[in-house]
C-alpha positions, -999 to +999 in steps of 0.1 A: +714+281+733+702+315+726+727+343+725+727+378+722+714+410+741+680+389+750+690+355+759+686+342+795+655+369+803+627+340+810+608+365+834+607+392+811+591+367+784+565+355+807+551+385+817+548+396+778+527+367+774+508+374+806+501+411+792+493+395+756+469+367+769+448+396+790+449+418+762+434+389+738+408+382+761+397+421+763+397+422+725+379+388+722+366+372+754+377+340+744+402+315+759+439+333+753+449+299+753+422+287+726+432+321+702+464+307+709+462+273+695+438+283+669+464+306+653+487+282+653+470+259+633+458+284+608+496+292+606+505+251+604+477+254+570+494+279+556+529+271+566+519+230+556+511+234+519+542+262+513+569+237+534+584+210+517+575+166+532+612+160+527+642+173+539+680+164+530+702+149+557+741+140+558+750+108+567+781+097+569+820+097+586+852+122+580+855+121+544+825+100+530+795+121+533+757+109+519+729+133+515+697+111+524+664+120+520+642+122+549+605+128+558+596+158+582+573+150+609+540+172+620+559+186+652+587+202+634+563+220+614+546+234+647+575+241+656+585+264+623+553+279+624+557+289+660+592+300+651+578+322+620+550+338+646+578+348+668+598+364+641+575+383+630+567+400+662+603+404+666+606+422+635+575+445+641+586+454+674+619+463+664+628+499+663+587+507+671+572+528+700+542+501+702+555+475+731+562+437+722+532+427+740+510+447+714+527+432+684+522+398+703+489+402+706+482+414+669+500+385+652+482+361+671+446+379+665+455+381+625+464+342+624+435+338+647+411+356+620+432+344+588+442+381+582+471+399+575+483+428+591+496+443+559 
């Protein structure tokens, strides 16, 4: 569970989406949904050959713990890659004048055209 000055604001998010979505298909009269998906696999490239296959779990009771290695499947990298998208906008909409939905619609549009905003 989220916590913190933005948790629990579900309509707010939506309607930055909304506002990102139209403002992808002005810039690119495509599909928002199709940018959308498309960035996210060019992330999952990039993000795929820098994550690690294997991850460390502990197994185990009280006192006897086992570190056990384990394989990472395709949907938790998604799911990192989606996360790393969302940071980023979080972190170039933080302390900006330029709204959320802007930055939103940027980082999508750069994974979208392989390009960084840098």
């Amino acid at each position: 569970m989220l916590q913190g000055r933005n948790s629990g604001k579900k309509i707010k998010t939506i309607n930055i989406v909304k506002k990102s979505f139209s403002l992808i298909n002005k810039k690119t009269n495509l599909n928002p949904i199709q940018v959308l998906v498309s960035a996210v696999e060019n992330w999952f490239q990039i993000f795929y050959f820098s994550s690690p296959i294997e991850d460390s779990l502990l197994l185990g009771q009280k006192i006897s713990n086992k570190r056990v290695s384990v394989d990472i499947s395709p949907y938790r990298r998604i799911s990192q890659a989606i996360y790393m998208m969302a940071i980023g906008v979080k972190k170039s909409s933080f302390k900006s004048e330029k709204p959320i939905s802007d930055c939103l619609t940027e980082e999508i549009l750069n994974a979208y055209k392989n390009s960084s905003s840098r």
